[in-house]
N, C-alpha and C positions, 0 to 999 in steps of 0.2 A: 452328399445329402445335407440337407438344411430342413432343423425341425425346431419343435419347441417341445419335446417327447425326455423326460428328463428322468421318467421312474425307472424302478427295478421291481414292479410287484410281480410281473411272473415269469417263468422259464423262458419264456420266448418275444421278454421285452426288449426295445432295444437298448436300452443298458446293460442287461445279462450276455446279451449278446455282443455286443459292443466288448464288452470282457471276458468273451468265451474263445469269440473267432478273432478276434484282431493279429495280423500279422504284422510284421516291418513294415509291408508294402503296403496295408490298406490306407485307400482314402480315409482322414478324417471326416465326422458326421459335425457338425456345426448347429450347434444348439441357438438357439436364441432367446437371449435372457427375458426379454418383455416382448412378447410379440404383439401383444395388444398395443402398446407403445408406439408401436411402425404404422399404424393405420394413425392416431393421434398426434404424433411429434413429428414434427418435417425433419428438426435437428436430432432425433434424436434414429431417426430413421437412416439418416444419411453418415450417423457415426458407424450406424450398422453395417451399410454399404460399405464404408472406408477399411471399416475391420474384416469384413469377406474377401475384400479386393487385396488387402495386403494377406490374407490367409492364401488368396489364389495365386499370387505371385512368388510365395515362398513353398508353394505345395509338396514340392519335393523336399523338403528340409522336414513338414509336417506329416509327412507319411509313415503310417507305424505310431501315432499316437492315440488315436481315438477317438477323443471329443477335444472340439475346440469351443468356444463362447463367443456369444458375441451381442453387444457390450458386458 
């Protein structure tokens, strides 16, 4: 999953969640730090890509952590 969803205001946010049910095994959720940024910055777009693409390639090393960022 890939969002820009970053609260915890209520029970069934995904950061409560994100800290409730995380197992060893779950996919990371992938935050993104400026999303508005990616419609505006070509470079700043394409560090995001860069940093997904090495998330997706290490995926199993990142399973069981939770959130990852990106930039």
């Amino acid at each position: 999953m890939v969002t820009a969803n970053r609260n915890a205001d209520d029970l069934d946010s995904l950061e409560v969640v994100i800290r409730t049910e995380n197992l060893p095994g779950s996919l990371p959720v992938v935050t993104l730090a400026d999303p508005k940024r990616m419609n505006c910055e070509r470079l700043y777009a394409e560090r995001v890509a860069e940093k997904v693409l090495d998330y997706l390639t290490r995926i199993n090393e990142l399973l069981g952590v939770g959130r990852l960022y990106a930039p």
